[in-house]
N, CA, C and O atoms as a CHARMM CRD file, in Angstrom:
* protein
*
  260
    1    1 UNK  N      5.95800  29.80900 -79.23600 PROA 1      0.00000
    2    1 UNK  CA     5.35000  28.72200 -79.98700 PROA 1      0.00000
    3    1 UNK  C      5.75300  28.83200 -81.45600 PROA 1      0.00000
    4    1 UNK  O      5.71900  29.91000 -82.04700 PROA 1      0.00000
    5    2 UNK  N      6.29200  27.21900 -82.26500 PROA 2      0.00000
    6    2 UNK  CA     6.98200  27.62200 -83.50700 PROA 2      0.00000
    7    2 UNK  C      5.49400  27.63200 -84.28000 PROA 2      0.00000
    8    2 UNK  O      4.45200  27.15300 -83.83400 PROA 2      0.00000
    9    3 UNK  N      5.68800  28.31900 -85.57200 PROA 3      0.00000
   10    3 UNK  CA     4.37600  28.03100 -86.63800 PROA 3      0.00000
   11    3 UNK  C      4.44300  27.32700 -87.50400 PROA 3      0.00000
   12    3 UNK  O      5.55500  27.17200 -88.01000 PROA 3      0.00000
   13    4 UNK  N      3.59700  26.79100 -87.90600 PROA 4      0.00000
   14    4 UNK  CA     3.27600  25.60300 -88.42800 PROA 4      0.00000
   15    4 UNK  C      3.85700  25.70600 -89.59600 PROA 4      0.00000
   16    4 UNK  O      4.04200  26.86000 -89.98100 PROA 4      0.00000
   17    5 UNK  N      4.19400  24.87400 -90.26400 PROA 5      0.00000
   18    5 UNK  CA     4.38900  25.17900 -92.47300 PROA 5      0.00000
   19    5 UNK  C      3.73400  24.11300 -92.58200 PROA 5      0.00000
   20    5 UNK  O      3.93600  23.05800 -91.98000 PROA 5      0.00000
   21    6 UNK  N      2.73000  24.41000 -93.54200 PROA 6      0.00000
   22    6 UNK  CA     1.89200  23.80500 -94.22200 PROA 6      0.00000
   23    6 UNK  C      2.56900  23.11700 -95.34200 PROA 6      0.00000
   24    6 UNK  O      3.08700  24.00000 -96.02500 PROA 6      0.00000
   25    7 UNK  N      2.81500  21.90600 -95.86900 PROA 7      0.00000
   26    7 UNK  CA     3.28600  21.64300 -97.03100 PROA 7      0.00000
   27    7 UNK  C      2.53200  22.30000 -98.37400 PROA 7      0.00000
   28    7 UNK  O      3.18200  22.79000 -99.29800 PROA 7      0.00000
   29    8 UNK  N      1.06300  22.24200 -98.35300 PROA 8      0.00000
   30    8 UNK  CA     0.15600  23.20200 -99.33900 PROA 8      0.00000
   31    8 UNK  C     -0.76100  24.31500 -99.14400 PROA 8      0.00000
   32    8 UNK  O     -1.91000  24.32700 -98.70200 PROA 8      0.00000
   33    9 UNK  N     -0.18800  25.02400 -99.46600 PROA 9      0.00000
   34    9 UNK  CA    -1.00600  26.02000 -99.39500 PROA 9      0.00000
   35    9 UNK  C     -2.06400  26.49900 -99.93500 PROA 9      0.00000
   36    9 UNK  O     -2.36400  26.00600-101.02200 PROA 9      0.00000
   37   10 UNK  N     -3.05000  27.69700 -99.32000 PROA 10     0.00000
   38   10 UNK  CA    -4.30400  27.74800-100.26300 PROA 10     0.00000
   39   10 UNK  C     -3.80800  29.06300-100.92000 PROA 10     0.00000
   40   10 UNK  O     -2.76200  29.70400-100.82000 PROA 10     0.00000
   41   11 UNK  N     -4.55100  29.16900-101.38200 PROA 11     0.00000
   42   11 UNK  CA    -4.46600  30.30100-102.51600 PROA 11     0.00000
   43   11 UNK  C     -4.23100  31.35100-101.82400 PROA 11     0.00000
   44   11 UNK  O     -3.24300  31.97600-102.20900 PROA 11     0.00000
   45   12 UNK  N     -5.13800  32.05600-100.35800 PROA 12     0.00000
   46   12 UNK  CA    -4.83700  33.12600 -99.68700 PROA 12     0.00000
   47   12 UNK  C     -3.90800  33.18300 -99.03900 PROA 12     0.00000
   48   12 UNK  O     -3.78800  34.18900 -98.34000 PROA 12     0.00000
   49   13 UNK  N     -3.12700  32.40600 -99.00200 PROA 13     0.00000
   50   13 UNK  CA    -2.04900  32.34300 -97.79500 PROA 13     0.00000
   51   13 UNK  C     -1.10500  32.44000 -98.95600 PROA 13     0.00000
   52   13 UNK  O     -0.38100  33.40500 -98.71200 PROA 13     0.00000
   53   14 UNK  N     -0.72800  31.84100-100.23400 PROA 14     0.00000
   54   14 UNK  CA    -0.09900  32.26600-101.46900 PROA 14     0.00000
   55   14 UNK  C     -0.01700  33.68200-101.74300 PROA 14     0.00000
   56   14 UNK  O      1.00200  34.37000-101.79900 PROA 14     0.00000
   57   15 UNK  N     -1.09500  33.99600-101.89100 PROA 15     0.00000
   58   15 UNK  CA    -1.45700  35.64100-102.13900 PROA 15     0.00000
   59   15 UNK  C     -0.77000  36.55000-100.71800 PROA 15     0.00000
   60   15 UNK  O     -0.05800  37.49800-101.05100 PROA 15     0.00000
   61   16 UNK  N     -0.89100  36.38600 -99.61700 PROA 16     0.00000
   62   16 UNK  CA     0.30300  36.98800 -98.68200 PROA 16     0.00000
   63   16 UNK  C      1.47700  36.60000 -98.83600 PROA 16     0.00000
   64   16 UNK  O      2.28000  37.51800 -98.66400 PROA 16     0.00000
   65   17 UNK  N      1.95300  35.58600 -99.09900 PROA 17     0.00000
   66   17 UNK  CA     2.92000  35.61400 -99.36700 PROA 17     0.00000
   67   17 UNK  C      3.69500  36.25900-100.19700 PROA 17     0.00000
   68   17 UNK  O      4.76200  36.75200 -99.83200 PROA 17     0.00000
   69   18 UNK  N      3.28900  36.32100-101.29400 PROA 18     0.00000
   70   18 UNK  CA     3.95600  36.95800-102.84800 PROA 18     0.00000
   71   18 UNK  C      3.40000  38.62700-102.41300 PROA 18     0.00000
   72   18 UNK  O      4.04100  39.63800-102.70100 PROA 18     0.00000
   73   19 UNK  N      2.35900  38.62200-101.82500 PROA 19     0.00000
   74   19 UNK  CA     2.03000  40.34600-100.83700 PROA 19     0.00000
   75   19 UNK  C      1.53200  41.00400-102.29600 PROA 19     0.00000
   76   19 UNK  O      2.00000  42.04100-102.76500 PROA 19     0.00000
   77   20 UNK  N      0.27600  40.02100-103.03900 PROA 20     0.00000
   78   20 UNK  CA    -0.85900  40.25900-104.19500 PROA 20     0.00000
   79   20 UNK  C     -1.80600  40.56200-103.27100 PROA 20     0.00000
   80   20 UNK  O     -1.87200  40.63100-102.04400 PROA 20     0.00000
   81   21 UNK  N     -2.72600  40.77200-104.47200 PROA 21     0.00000
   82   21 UNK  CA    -4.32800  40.56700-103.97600 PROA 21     0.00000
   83   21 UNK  C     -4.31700  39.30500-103.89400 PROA 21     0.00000
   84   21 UNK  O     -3.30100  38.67000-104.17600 PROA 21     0.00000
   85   22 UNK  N     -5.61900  38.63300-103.43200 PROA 22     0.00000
   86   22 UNK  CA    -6.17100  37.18600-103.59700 PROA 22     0.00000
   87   22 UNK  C     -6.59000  37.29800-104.87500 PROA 22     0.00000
   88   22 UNK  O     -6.41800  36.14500-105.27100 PROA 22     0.00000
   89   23 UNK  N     -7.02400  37.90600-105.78800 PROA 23     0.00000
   90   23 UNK  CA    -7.71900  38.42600-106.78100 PROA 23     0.00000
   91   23 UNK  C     -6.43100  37.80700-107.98400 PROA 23     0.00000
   92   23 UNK  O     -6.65500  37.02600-108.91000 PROA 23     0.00000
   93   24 UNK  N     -5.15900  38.39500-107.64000 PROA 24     0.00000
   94   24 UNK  CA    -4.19400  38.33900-108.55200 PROA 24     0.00000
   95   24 UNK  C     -3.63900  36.67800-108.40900 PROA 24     0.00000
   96   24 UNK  O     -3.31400  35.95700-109.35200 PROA 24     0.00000
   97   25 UNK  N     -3.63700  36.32300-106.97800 PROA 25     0.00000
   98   25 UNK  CA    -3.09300  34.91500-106.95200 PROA 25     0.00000
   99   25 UNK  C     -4.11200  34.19200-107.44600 PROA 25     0.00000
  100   25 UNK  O     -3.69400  33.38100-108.27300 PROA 25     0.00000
  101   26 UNK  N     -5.46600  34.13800-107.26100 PROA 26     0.00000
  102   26 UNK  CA    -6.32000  32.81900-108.07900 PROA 26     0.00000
  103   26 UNK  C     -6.11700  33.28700-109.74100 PROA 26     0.00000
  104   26 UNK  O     -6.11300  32.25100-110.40600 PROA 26     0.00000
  105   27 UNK  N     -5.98600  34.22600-110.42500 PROA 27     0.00000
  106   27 UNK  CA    -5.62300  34.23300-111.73300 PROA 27     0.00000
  107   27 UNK  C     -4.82600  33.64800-112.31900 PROA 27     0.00000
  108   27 UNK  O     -4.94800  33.21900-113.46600 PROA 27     0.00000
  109   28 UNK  N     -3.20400  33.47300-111.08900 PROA 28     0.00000
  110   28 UNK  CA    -2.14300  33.61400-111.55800 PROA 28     0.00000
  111   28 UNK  C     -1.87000  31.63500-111.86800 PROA 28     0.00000
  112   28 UNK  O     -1.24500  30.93100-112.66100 PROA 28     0.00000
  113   29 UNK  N     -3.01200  31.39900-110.38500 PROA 29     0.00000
  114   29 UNK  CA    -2.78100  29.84100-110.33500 PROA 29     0.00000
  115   29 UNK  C     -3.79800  29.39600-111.34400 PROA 29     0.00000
  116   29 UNK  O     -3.61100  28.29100-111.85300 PROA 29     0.00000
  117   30 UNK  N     -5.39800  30.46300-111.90000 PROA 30     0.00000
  118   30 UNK  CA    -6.09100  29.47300-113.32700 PROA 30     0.00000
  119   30 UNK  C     -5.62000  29.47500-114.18100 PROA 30     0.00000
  120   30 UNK  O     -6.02400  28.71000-115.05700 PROA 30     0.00000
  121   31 UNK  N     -3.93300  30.75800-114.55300 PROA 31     0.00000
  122   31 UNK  CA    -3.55700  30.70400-115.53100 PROA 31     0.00000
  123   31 UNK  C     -2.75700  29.33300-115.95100 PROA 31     0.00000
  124   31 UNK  O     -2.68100  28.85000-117.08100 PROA 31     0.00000
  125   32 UNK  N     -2.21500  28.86700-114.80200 PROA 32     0.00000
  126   32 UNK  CA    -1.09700  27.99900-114.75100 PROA 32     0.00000
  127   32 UNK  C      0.17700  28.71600-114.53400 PROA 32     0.00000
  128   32 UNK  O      1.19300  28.03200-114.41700 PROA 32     0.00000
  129   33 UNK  N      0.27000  30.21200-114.45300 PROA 33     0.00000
  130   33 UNK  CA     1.69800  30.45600-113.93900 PROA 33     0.00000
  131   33 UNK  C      2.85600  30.01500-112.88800 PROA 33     0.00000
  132   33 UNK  O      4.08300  29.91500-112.92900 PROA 33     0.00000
  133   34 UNK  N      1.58300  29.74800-111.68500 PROA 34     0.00000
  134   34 UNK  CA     1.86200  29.18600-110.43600 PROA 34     0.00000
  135   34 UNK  C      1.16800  27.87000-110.64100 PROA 34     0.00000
  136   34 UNK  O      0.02600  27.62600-111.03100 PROA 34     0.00000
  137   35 UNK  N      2.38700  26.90100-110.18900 PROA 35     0.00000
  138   35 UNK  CA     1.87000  25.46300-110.35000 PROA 35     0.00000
  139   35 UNK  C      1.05300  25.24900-109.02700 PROA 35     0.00000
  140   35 UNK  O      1.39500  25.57900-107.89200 PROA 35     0.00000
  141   36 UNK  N     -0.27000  24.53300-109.48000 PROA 36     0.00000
  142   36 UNK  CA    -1.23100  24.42500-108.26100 PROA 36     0.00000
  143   36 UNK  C     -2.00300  22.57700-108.55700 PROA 36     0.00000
  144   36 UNK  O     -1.71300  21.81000-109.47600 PROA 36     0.00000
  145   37 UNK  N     -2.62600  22.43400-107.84800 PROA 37     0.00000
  146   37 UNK  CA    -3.22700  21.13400-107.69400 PROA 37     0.00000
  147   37 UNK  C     -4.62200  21.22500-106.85900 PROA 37     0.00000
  148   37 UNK  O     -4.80100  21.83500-105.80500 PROA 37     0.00000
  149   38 UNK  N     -5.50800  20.50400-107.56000 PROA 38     0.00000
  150   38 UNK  CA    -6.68900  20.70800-107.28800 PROA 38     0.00000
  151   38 UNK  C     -7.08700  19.38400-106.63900 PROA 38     0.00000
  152   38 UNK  O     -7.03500  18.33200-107.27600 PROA 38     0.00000
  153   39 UNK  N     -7.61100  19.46300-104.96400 PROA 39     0.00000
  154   39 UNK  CA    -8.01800  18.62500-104.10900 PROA 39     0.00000
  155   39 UNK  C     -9.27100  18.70300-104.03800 PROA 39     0.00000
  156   39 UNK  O     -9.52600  19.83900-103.63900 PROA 39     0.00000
  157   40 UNK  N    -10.63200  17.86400-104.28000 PROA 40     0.00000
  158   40 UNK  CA   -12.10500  17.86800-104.26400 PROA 40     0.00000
  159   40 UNK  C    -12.24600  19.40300-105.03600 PROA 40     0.00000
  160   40 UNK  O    -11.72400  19.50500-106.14600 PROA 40     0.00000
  161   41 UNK  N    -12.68900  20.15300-104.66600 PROA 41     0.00000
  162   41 UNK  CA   -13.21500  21.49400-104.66600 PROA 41     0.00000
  163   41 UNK  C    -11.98900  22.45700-104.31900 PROA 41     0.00000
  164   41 UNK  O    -12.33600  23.58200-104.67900 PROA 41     0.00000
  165   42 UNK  N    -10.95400  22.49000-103.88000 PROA 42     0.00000
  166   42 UNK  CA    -9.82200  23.29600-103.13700 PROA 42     0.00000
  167   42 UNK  C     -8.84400  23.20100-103.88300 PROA 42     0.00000
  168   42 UNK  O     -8.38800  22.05900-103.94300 PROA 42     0.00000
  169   43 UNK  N     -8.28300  24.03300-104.54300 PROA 43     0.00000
  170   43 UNK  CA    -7.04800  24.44000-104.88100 PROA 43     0.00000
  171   43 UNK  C     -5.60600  25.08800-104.07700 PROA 43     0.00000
  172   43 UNK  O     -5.33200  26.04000-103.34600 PROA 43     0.00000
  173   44 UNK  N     -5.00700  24.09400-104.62200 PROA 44     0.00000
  174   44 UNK  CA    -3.73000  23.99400-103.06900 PROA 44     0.00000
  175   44 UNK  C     -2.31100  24.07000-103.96900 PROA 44     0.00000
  176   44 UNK  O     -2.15700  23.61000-105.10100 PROA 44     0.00000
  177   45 UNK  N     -1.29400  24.79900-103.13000 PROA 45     0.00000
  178   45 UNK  CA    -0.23000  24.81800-103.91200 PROA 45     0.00000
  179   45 UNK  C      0.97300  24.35400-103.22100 PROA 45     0.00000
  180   45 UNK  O      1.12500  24.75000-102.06500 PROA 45     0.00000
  181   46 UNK  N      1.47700  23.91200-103.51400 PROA 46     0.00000
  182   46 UNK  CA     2.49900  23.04600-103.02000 PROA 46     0.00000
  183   46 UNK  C      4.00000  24.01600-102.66400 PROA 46     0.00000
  184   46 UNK  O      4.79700  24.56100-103.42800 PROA 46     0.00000
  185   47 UNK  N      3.94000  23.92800-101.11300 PROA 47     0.00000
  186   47 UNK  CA     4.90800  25.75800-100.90300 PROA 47     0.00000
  187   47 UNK  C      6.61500  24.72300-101.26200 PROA 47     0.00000
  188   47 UNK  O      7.57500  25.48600-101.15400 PROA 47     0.00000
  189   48 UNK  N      6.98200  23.46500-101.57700 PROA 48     0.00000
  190   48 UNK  CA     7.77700  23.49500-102.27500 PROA 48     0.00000
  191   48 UNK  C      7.90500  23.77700-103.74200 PROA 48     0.00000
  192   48 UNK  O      9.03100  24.00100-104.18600 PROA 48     0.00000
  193   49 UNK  N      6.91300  23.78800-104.50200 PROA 49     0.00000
  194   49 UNK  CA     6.88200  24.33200-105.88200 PROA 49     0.00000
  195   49 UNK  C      6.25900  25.85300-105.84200 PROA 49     0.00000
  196   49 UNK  O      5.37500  26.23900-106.60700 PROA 49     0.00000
  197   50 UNK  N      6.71400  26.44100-105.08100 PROA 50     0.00000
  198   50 UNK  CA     6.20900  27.61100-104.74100 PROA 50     0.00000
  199   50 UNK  C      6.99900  28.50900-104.73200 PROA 50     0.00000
  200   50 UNK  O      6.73700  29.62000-105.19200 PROA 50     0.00000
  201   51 UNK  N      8.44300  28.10000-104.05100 PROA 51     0.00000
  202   51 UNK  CA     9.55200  28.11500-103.74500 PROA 51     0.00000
  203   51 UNK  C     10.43100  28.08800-104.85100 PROA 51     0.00000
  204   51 UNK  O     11.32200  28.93300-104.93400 PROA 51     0.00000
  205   52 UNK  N     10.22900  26.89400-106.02400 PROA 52     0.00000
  206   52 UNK  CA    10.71200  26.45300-106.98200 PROA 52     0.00000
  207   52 UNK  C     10.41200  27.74700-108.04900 PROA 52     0.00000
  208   52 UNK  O     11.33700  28.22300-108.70800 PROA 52     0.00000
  209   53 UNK  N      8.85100  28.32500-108.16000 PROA 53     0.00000
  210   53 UNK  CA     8.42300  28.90200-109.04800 PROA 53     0.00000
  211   53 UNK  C      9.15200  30.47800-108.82400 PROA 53     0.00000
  212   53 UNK  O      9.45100  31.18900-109.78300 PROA 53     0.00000
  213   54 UNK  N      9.38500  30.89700-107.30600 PROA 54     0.00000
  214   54 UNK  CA    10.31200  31.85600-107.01700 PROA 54     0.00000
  215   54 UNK  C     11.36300  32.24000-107.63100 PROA 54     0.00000
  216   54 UNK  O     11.64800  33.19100-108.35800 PROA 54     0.00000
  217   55 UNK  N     12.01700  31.13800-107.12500 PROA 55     0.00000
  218   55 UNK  CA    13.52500  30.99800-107.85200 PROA 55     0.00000
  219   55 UNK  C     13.98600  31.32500-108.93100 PROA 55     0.00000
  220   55 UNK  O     15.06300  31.89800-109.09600 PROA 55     0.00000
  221   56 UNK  N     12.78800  30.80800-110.23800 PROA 56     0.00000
  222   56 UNK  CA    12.78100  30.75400-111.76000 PROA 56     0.00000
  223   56 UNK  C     12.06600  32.16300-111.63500 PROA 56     0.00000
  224   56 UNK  O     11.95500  32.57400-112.79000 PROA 56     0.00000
  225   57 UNK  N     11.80200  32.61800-111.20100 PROA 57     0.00000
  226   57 UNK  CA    11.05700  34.38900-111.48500 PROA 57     0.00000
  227   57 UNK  C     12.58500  35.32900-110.75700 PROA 57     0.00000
  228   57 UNK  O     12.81500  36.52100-110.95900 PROA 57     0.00000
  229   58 UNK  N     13.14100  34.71300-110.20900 PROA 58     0.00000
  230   58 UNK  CA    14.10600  35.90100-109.57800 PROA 58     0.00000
  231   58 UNK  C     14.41600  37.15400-110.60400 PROA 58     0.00000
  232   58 UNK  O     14.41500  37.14200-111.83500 PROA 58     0.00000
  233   59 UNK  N     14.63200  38.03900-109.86100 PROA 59     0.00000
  234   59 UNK  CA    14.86200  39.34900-111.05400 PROA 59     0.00000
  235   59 UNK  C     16.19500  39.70600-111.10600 PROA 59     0.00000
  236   59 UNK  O     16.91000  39.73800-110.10500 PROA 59     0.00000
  237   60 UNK  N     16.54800  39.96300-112.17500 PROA 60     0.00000
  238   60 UNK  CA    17.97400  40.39100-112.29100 PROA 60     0.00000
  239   60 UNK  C     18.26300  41.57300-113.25300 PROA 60     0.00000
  240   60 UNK  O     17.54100  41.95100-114.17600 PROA 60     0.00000
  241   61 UNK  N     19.54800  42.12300-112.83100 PROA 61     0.00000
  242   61 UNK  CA    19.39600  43.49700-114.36300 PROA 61     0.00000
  243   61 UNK  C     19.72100  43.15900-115.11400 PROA 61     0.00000
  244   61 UNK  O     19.75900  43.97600-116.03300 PROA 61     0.00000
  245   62 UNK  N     20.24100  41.72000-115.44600 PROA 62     0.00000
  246   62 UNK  CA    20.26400  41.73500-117.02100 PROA 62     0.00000
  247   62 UNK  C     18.83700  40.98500-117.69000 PROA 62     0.00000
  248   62 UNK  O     18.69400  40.79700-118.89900 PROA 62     0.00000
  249   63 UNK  N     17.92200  40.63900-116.73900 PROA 63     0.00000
  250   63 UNK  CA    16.34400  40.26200-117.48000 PROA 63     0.00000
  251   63 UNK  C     15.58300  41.49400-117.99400 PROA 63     0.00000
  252   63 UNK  O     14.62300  41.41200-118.76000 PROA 63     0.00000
  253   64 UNK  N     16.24500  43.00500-117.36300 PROA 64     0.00000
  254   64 UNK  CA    15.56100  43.93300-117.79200 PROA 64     0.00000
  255   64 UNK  C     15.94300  44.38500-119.34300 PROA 64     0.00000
  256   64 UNK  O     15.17200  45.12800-119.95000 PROA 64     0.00000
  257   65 UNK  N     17.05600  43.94900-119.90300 PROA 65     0.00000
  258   65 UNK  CA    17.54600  44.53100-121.02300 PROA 65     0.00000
  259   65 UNK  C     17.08300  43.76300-121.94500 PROA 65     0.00000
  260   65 UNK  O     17.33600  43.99600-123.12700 PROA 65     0.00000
């Protein structure tokens, strides 16, 4: 059976992903680091700008110098 992809994600399923606490991902999304969007009461993140926000964090050795 294939699994599902959610187009938005919640915050805990964010937080496994990136393999944080939940603790560190709701910070990261009140900071605004991680672009998120707020539905009624639920904060949801959009796993194509999720993807996007990846990309722009990639690490490299010359970001360390």
């Amino acid at each position: 059976m294939e699994e599902q992809r959610h187009e938005y994600l919640k915050v805990p399923e964010v937080a496994e992903i990136l393999r944080v606490a939940r603790s560190r991902a709701y910070e990261m999304v009140a900071d605004g680091e991680i672009p998120a969007v707020k539905i009624g009461r639920s904060v949801r993140v959009s796993r194509k700008e999720l993807d996007r926000w990846l990309e722009g964090h990639r690490y490299t050795e010359a970001a360390r110098e």
